[in-house]
C-alpha positions in Angstrom: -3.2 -9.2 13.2 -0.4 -7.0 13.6 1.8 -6.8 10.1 5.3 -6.6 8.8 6.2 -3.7 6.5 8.1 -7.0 4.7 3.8 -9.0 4.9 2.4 -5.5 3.6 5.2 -5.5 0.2 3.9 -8.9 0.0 0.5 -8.2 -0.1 0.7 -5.4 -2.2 2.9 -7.0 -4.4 0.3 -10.1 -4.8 -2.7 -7.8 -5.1 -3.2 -8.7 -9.1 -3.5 -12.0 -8.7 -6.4 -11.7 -6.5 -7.0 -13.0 -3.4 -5.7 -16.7 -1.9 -6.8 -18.7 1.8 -3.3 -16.8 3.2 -3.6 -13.3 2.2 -7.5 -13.0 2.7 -7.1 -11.2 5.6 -4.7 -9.2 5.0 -6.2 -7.7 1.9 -9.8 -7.3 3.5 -7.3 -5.3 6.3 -5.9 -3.4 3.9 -8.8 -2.4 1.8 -10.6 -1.3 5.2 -7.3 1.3 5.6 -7.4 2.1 1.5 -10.5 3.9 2.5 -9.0 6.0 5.1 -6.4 7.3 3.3 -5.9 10.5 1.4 -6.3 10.7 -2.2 -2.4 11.5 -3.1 -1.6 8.3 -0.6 -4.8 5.9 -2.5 -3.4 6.9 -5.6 -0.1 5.4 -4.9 -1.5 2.4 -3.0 -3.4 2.0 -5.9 0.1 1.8 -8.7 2.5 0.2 -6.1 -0.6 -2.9 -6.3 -0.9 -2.7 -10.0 3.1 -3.0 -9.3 4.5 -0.3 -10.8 7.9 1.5 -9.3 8.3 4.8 -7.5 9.6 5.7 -11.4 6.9 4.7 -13.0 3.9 6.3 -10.2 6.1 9.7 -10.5 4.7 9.6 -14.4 1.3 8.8 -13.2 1.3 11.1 -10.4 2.8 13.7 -12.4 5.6 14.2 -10.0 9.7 14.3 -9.9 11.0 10.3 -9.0 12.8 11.9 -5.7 9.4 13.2 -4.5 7.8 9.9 -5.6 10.0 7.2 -4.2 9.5 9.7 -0.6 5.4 9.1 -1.2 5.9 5.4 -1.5 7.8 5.1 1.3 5.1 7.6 3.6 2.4 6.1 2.1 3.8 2.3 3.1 4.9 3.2 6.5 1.7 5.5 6.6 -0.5 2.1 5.4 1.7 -0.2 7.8 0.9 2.1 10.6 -3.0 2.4 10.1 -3.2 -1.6 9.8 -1.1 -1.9 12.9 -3.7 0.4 14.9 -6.4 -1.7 13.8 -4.8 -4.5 15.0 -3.9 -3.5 18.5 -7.9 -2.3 19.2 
């Protein structure tokens, strides 16, 4: 299945309330890509599904909220691309 970066916020955004029939998929997808990622980039993955804002993961992470809202978006685009590769194999 190939994905949206608009289906992966989605999915990530839904992530707490634990898996339905329409994101099943998805999640199992991105889960398998979770695990291929490197720990700066799971760590974010990780906050953006617990919800939390670029602000909020530059606390976590330690980090200014210029070079976090930049991780988000690499780590999305980064996530989006992996699941799109799996998809087209």
């Amino acid at each position: 299945m190939k994905y949206t970066r608009a289906e992966l916020e989605t999915v990530i955004r839904e992530w707490e309330s634990g898996p339905t029939w329409e994101n099943v998929e998805a999640r199992t997808d991105l889960l398998r890509v979770r695990a291929t990622l490197p720990e700066r980039e799971r760590m974010t993955l990780f906050y953006l599904c617990q919800g939390l804002l670029a602000k909020e993961i530059a606390q976590k992470l330690l980090v200014s909220p210029r070079t976090a809202a930049t991780l988000v978006r690499e780590t999305q685009a980064n996530v989006l691309r992996k699941l799109n590769e799996g998809a087209s194999a």
